[in-house]
N, CA, C and O atoms as CSV, one atom per row, in Angstrom:
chain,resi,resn,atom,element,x,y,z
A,1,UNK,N,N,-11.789,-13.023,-14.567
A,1,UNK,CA,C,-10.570,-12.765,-13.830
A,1,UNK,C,C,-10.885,-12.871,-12.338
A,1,UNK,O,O,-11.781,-12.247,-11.770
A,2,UNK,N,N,-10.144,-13.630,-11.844
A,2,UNK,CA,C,-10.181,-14.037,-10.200
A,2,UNK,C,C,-9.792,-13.071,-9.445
A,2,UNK,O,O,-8.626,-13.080,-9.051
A,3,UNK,N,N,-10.727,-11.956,-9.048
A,3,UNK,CA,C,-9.810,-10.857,-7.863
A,3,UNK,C,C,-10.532,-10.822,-6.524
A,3,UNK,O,O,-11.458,-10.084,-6.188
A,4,UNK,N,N,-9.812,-11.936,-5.715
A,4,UNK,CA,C,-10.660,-11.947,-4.225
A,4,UNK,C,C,-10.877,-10.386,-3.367
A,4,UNK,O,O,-10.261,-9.347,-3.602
A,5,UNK,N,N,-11.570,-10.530,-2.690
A,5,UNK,CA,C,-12.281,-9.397,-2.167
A,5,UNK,C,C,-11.270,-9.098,-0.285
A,5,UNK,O,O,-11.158,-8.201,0.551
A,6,UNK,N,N,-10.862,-10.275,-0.469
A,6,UNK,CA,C,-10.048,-10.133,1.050
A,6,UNK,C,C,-8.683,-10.017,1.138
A,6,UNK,O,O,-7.935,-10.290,2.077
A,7,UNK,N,N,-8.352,-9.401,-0.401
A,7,UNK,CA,C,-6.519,-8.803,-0.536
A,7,UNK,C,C,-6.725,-7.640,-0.762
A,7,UNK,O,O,-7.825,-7.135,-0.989
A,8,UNK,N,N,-5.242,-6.876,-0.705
A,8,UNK,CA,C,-5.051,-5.473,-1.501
A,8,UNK,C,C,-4.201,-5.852,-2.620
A,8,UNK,O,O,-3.733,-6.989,-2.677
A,9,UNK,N,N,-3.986,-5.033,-3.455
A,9,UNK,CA,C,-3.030,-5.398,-4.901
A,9,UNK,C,C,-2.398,-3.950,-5.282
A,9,UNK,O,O,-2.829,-2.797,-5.261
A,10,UNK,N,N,-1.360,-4.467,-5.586
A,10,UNK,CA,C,-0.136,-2.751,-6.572
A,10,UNK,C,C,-0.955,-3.186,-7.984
A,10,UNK,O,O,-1.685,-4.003,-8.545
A,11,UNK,N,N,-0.130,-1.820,-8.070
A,11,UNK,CA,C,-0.268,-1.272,-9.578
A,11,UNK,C,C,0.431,-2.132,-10.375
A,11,UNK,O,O,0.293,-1.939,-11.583
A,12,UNK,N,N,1.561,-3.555,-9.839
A,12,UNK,CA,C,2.088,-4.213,-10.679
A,12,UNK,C,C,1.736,-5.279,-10.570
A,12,UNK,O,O,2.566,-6.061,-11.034
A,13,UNK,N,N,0.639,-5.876,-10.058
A,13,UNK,CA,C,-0.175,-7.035,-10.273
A,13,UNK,C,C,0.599,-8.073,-8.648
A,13,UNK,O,O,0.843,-9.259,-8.425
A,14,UNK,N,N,0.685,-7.231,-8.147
A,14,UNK,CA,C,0.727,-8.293,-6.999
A,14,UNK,C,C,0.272,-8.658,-6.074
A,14,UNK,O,O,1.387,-9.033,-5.711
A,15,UNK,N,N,-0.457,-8.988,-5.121
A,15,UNK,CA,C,-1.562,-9.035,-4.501
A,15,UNK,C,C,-1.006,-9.084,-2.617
A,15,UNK,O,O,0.213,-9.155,-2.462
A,16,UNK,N,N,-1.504,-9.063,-1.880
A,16,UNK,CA,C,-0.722,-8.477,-0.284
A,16,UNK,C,C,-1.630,-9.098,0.939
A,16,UNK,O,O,-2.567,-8.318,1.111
A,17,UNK,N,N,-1.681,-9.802,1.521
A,17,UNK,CA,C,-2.848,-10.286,2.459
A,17,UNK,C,C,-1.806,-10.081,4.225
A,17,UNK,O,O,-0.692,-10.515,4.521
A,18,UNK,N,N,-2.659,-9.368,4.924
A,18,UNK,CA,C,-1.893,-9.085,6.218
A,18,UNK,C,C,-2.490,-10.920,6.772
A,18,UNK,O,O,-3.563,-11.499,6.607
A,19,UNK,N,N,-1.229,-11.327,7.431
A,19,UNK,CA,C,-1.283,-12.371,8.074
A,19,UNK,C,C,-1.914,-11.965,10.089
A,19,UNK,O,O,-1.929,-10.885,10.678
A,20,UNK,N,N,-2.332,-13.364,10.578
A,20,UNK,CA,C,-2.265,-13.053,12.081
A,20,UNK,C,C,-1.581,-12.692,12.993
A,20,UNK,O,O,-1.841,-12.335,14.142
A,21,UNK,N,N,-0.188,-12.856,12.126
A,21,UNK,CA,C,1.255,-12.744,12.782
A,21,UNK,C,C,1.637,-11.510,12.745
A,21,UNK,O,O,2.445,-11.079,13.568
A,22,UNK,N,N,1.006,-10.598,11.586
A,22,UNK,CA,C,1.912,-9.374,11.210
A,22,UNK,C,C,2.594,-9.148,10.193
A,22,UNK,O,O,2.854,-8.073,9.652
A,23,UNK,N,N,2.928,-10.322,9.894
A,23,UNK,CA,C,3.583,-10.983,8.612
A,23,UNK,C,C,2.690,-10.077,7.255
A,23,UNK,O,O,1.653,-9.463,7.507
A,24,UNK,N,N,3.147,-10.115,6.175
A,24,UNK,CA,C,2.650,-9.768,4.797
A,24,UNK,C,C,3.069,-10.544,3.274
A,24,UNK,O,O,3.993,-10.414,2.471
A,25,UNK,N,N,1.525,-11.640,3.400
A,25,UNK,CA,C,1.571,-12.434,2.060
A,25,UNK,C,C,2.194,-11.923,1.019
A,25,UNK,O,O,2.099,-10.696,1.063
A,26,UNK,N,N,2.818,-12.307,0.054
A,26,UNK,CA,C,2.845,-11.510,-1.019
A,26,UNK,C,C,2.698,-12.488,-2.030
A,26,UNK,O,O,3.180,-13.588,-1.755
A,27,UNK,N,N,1.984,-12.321,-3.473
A,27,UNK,CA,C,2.042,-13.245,-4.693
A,27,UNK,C,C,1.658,-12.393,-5.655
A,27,UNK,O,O,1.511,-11.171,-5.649
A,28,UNK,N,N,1.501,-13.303,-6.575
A,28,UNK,CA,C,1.005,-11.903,-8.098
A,28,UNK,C,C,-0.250,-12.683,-8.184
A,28,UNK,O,O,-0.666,-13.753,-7.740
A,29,UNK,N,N,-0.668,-11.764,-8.897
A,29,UNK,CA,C,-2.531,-11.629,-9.435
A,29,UNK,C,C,-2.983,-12.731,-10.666
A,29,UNK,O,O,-2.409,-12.811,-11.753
A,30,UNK,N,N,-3.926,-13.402,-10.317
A,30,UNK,CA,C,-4.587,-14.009,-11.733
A,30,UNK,C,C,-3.983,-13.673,-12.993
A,30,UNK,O,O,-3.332,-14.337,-13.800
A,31,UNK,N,N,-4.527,-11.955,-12.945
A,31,UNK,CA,C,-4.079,-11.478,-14.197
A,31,UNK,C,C,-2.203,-11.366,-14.565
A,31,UNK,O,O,-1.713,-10.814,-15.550
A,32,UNK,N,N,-1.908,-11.639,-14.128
A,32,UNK,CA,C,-0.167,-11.216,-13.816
A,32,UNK,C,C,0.119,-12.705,-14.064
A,32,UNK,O,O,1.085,-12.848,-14.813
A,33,UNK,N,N,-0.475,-13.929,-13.627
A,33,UNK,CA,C,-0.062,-15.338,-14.463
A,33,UNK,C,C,-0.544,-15.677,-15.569
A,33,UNK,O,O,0.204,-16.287,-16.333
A,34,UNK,N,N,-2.003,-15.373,-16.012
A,34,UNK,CA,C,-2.552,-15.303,-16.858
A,34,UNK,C,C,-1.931,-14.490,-17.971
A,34,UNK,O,O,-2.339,-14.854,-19.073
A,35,UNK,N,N,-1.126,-13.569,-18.001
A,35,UNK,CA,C,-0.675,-12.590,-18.643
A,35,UNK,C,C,0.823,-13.191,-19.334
A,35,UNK,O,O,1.293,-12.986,-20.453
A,36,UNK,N,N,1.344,-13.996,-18.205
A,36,UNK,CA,C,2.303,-14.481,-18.562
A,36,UNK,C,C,2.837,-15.608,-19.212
A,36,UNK,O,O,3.880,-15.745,-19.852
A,37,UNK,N,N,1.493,-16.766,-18.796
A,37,UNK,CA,C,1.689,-18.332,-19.360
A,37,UNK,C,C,2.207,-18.819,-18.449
A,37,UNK,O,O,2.281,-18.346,-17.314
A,38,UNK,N,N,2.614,-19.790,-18.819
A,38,UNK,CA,C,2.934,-21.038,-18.333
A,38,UNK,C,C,4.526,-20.883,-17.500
A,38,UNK,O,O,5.673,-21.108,-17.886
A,39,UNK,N,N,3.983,-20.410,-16.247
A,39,UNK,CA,C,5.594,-20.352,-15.130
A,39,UNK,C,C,6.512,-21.716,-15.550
A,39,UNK,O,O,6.131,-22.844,-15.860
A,40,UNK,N,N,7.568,-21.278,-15.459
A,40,UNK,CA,C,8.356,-22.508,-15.620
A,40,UNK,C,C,10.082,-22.224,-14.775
A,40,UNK,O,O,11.057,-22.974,-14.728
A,41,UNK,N,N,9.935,-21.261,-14.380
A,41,UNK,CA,C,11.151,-21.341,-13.049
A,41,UNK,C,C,10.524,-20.009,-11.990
A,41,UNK,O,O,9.552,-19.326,-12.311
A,42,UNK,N,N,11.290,-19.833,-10.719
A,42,UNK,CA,C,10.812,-18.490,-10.197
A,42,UNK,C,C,12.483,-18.254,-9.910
A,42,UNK,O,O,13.346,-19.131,-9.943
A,43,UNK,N,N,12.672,-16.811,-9.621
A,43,UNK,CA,C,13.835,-16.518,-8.644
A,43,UNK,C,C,12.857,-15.709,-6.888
A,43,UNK,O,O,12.118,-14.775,-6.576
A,44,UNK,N,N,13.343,-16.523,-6.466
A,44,UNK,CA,C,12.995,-15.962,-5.315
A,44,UNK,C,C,13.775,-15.095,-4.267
A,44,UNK,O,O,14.902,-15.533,-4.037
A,45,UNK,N,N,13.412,-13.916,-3.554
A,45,UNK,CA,C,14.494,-13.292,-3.015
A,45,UNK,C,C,15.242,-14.068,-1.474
A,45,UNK,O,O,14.735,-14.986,-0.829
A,46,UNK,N,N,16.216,-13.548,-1.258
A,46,UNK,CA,C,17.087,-13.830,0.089
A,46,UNK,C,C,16.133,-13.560,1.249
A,46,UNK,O,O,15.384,-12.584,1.288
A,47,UNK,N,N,16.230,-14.632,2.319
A,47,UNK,CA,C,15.246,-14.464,3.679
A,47,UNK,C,C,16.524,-12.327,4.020
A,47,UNK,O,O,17.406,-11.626,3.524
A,48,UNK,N,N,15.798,-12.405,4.900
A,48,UNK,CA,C,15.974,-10.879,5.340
A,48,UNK,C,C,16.714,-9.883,4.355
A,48,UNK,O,O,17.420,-8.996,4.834
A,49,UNK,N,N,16.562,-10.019,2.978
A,49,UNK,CA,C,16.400,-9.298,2.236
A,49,UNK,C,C,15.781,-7.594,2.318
A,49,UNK,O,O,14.709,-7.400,1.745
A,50,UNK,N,N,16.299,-6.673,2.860
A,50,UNK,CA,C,15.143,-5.158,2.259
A,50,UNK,C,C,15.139,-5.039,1.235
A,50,UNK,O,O,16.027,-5.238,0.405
A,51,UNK,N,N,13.686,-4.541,1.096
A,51,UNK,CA,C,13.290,-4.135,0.177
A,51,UNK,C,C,12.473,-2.783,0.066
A,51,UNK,O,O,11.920,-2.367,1.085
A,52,UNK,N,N,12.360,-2.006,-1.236
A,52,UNK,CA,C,11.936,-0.889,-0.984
A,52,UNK,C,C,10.884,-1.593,-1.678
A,52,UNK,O,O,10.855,-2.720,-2.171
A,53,UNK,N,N,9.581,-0.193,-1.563
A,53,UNK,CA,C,8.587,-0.530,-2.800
A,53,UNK,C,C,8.987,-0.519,-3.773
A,53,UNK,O,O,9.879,0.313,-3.942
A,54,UNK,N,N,8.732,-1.101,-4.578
A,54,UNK,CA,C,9.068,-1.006,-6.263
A,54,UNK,C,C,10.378,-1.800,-6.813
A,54,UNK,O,O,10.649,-2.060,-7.985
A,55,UNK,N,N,11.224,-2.157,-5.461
A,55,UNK,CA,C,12.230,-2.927,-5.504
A,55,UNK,C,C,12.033,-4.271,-5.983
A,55,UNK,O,O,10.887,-4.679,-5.796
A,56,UNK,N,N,13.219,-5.486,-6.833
A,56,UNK,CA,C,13.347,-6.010,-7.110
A,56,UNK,C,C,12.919,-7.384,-5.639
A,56,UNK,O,O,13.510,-7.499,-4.566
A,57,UNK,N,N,11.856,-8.126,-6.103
A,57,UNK,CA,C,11.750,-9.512,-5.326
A,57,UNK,C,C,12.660,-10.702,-5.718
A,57,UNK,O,O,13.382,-11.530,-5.162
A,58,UNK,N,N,12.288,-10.387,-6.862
A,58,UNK,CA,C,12.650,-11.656,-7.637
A,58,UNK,C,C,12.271,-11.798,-8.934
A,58,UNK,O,O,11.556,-10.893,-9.365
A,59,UNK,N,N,12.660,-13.017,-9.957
A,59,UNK,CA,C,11.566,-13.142,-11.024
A,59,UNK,C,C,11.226,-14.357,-11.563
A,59,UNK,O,O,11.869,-15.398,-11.434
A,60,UNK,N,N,10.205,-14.204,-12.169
A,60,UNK,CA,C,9.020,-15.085,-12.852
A,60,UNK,C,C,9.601,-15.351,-14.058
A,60,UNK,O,O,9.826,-14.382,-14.783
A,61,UNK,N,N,9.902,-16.469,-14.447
A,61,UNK,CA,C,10.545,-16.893,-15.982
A,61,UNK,C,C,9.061,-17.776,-16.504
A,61,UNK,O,O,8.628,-18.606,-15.704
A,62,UNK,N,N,8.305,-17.579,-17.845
A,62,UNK,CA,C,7.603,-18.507,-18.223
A,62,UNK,C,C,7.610,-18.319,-19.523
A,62,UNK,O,O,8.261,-17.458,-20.115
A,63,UNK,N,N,6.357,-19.704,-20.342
A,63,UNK,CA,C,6.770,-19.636,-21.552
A,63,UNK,C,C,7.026,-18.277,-22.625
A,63,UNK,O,O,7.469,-18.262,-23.774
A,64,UNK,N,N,6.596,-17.268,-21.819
A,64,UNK,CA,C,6.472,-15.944,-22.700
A,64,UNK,C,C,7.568,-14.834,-22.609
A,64,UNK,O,O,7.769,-13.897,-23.382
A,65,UNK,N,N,8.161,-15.151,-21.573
A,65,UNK,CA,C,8.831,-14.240,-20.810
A,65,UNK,C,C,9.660,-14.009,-20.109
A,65,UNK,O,O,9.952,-15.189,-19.914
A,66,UNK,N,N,10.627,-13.269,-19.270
A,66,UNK,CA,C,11.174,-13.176,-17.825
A,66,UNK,C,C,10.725,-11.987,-17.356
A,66,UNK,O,O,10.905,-10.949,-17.993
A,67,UNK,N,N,10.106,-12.020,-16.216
A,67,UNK,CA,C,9.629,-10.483,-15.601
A,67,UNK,C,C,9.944,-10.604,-14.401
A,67,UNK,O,O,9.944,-11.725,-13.892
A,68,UNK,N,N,10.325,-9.338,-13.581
A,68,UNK,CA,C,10.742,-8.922,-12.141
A,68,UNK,C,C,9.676,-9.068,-11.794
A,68,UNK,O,O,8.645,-8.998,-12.463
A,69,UNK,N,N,9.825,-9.311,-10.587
A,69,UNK,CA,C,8.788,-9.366,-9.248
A,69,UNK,C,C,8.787,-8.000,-8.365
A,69,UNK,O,O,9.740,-7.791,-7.614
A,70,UNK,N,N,7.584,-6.959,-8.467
A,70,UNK,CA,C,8.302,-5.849,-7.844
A,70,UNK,C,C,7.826,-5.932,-5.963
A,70,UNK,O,O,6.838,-6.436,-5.427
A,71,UNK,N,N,8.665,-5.419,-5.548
A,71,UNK,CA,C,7.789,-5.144,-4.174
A,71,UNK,C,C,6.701,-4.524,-3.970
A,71,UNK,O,O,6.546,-3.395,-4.435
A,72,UNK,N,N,5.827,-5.083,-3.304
A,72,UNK,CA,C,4.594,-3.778,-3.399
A,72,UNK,C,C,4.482,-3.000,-2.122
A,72,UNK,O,O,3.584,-2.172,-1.969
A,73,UNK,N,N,5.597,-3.314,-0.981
A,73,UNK,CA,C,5.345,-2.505,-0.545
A,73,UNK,C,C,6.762,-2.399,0.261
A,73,UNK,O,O,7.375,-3.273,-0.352
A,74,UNK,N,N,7.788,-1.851,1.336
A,74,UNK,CA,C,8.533,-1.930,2.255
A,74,UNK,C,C,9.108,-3.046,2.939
A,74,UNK,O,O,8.198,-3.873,2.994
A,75,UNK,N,N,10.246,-3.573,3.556
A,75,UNK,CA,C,10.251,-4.428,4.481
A,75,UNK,C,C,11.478,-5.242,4.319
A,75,UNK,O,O,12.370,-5.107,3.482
A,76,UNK,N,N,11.334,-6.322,5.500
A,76,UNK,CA,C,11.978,-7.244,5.211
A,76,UNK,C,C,11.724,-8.750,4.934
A,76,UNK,O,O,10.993,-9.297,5.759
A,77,UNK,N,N,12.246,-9.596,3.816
A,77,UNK,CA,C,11.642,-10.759,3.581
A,77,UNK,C,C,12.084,-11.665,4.887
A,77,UNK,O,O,13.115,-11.723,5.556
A,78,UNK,N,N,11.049,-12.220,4.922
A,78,UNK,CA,C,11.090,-13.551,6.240
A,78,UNK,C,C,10.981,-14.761,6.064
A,78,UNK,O,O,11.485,-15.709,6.665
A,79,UNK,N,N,9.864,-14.673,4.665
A,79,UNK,CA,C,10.192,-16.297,4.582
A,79,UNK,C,C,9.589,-16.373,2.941
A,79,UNK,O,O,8.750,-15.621,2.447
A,80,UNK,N,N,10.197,-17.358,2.374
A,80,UNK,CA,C,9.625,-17.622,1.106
A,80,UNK,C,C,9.370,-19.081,0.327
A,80,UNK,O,O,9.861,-20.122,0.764
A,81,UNK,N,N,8.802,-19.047,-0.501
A,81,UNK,CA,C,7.612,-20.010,-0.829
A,81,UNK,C,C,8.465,-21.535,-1.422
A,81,UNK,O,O,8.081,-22.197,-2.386
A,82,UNK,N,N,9.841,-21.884,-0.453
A,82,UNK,CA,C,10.573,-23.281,-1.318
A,82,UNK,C,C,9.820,-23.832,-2.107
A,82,UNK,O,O,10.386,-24.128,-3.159
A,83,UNK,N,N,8.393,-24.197,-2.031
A,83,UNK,CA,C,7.909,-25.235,-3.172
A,83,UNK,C,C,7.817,-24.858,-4.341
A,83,UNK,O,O,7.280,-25.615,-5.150
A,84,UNK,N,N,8.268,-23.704,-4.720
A,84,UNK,CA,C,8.244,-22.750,-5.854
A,84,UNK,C,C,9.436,-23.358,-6.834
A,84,UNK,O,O,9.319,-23.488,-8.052
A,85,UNK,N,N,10.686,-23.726,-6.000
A,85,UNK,CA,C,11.744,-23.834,-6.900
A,85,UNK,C,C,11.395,-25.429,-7.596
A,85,UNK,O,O,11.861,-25.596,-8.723
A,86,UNK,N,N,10.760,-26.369,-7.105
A,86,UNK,CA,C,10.658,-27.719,-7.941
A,86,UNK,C,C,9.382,-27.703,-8.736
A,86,UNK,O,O,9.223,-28.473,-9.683
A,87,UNK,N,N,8.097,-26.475,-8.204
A,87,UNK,CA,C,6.929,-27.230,-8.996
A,87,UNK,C,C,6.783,-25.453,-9.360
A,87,UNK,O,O,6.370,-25.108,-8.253
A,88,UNK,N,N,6.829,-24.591,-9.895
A,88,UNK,CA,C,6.992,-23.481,-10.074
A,88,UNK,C,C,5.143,-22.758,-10.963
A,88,UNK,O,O,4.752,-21.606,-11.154
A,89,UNK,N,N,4.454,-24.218,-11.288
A,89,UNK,CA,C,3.790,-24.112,-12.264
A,89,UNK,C,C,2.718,-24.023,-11.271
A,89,UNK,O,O,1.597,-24.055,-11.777
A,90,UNK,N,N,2.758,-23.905,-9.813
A,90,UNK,CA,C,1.764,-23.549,-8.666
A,90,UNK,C,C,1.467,-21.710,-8.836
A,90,UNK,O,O,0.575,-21.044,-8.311
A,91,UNK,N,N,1.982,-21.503,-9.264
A,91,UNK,CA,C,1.956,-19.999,-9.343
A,91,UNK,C,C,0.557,-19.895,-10.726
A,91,UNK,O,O,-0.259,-18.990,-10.547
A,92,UNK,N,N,0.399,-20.606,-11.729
A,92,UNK,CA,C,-0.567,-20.518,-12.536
A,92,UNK,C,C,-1.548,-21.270,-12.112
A,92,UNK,O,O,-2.564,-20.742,-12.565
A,93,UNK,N,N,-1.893,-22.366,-11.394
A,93,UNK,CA,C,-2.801,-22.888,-10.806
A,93,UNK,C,C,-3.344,-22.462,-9.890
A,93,UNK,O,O,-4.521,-22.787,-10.049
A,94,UNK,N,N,-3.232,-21.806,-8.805
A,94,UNK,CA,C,-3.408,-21.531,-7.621
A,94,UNK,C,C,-2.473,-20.376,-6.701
A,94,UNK,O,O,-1.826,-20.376,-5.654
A,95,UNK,N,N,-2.942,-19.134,-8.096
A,95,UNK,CA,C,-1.780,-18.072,-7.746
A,95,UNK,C,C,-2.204,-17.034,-6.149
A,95,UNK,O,O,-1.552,-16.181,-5.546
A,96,UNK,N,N,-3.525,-17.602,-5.923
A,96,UNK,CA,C,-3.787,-16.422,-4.434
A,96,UNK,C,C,-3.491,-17.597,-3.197
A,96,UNK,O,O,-3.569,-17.256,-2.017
A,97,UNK,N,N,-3.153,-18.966,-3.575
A,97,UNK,CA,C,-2.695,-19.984,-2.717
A,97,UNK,C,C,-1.824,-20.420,-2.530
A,97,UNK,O,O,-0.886,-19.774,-2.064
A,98,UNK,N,N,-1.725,-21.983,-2.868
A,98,UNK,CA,C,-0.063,-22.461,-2.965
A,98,UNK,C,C,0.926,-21.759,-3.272
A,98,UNK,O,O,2.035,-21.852,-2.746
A,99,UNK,N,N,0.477,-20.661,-4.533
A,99,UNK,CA,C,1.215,-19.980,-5.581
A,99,UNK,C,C,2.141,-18.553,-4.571
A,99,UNK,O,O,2.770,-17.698,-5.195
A,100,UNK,N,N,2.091,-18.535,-3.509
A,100,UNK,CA,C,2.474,-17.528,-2.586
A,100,UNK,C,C,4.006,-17.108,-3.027
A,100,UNK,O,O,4.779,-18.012,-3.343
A,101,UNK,N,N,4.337,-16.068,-3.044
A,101,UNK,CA,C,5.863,-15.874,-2.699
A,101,UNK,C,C,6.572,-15.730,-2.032
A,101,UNK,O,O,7.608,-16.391,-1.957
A,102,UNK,N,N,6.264,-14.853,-1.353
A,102,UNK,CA,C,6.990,-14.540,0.070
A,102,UNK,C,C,6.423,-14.250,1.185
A,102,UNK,O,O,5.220,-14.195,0.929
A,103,UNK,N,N,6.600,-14.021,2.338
A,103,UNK,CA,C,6.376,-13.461,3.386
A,103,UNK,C,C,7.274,-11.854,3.773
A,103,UNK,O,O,8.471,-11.635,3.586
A,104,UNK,N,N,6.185,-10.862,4.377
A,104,UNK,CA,C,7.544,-9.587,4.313
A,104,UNK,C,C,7.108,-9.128,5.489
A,104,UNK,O,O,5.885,-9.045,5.598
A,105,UNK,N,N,7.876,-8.751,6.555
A,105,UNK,CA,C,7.614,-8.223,7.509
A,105,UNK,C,C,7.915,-6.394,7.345
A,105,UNK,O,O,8.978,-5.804,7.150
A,106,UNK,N,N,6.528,-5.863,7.515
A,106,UNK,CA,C,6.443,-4.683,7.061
A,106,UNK,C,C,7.105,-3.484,7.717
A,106,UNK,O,O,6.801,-3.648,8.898
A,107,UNK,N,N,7.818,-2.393,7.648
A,107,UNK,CA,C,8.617,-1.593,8.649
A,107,UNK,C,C,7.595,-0.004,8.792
A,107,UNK,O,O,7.952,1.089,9.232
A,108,UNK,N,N,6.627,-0.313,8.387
A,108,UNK,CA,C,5.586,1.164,9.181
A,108,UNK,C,C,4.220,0.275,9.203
A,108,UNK,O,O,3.651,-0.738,8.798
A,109,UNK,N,N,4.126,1.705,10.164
A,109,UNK,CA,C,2.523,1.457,10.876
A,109,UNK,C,C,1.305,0.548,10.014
A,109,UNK,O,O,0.832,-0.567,10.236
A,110,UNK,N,N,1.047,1.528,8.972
A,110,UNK,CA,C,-0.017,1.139,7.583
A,110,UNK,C,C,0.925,0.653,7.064
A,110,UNK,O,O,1.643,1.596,6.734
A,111,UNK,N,N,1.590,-0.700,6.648
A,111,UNK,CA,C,2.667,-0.857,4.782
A,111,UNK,C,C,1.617,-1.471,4.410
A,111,UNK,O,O,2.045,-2.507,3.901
A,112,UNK,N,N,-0.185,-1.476,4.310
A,112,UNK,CA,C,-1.037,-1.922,3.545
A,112,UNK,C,C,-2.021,-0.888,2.812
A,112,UNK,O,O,-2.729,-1.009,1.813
A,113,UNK,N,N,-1.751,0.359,3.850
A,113,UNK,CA,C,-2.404,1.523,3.109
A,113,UNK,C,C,-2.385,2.541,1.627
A,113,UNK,O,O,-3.056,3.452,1.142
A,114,UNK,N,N,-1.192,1.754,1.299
A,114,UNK,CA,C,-0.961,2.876,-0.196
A,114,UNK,C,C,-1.551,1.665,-1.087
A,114,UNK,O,O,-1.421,1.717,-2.310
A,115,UNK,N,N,-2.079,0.777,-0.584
A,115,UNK,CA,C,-2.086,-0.275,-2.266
A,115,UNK,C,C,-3.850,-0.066,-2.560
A,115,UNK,O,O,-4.573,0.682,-1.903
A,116,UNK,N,N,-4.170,-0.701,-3.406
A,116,UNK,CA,C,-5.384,-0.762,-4.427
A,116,UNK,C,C,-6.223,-1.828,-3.564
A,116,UNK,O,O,-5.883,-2.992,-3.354
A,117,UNK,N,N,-7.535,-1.109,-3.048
A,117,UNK,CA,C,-8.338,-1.978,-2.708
A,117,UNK,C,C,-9.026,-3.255,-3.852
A,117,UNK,O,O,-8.483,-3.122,-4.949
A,118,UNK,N,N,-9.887,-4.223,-3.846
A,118,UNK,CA,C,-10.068,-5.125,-5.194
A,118,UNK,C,C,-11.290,-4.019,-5.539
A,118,UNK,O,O,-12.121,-4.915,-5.686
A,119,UNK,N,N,-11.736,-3.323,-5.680
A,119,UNK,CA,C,-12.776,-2.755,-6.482
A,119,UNK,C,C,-11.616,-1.546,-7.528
A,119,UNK,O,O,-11.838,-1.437,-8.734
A,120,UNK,N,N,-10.616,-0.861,-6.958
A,120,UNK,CA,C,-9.612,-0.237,-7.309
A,120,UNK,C,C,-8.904,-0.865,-8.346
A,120,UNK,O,O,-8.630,-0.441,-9.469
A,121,UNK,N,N,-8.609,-2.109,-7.722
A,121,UNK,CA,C,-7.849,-2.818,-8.642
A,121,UNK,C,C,-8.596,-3.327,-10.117
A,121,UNK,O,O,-7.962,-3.337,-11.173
A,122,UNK,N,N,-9.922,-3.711,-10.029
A,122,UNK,CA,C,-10.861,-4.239,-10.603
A,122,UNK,C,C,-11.093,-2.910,-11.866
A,122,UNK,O,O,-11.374,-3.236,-13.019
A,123,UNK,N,N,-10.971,-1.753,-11.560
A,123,UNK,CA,C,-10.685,-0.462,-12.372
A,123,UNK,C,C,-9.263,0.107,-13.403
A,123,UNK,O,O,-9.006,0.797,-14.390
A,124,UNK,N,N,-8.500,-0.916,-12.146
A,124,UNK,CA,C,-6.947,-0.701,-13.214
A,124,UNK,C,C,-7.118,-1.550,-14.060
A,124,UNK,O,O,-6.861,-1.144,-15.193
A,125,UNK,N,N,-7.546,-2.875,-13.972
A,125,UNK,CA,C,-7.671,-3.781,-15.029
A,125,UNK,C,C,-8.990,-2.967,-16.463
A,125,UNK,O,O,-8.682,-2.958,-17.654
A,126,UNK,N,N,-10.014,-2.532,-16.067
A,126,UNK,CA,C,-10.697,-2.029,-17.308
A,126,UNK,C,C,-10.308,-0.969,-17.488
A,126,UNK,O,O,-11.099,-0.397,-18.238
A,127,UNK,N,N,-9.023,0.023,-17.056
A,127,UNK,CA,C,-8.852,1.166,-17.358
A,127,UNK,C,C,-8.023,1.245,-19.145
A,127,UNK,O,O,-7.756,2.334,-19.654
């Protein structure tokens, strides 16, 4: 299981990388595509969208499934991942890359401090 060492991740498999800008990556985890199969549409949320934690992003339709996208953390969306809606199957190939979802501009000081460092996270998975 692919869990880079230079993100944080929720408890719902999504993974969070602070940008240079301020900005906040957001995508789901190896295990969270892996879990799911084979993406085959996304819903993605509205640019300036709020969101709470735990709030609805969007969702992931694949061969297994439909699952919500939760927020992992506060904010507002700023920008999100168009290449998602024609090739959607970037999200299982290259889910800490291309596979991105959104961008969220965070509304407190820390919105990176409540999540799961990768050794943390690396524990929820063998828990």
């Amino acid at each position: 299981m692919n869990i880079p060492d230079d993100l944080m991740y929720s408890e719902d498999h999504q993974w969070v990388r602070m940008e240079d800008d301020g900005l906040i990556r957001v995508g789901i985890t190896d295990y969270a595509q892996d879990a799911l199969g084979e993406v085959v549409f996304v819903d993605l949320p509205e640019i300036d969208l709020l969101v709470e934690k735990g709030g609805a992003l969007g969702e992931v339709e694949s061969s297994k499934s439909v699952s919500e996208i939760s927020a992992p953390l506060p904010g507002r969306v700023s920008e999100v991942n168009d290449d998602l809606e024609s090739n959607p199957g970037k999200i299982n190939d290259d889910p800490y890359g291309e596979g991105w979802l959104c961008l969220i501009s965070g509304d407190q000081p820390d919105p990176i401090g409540e999540l799961l460092d990768p050794d943390s996270y690396r524990s929820l998975l063998e828990g």
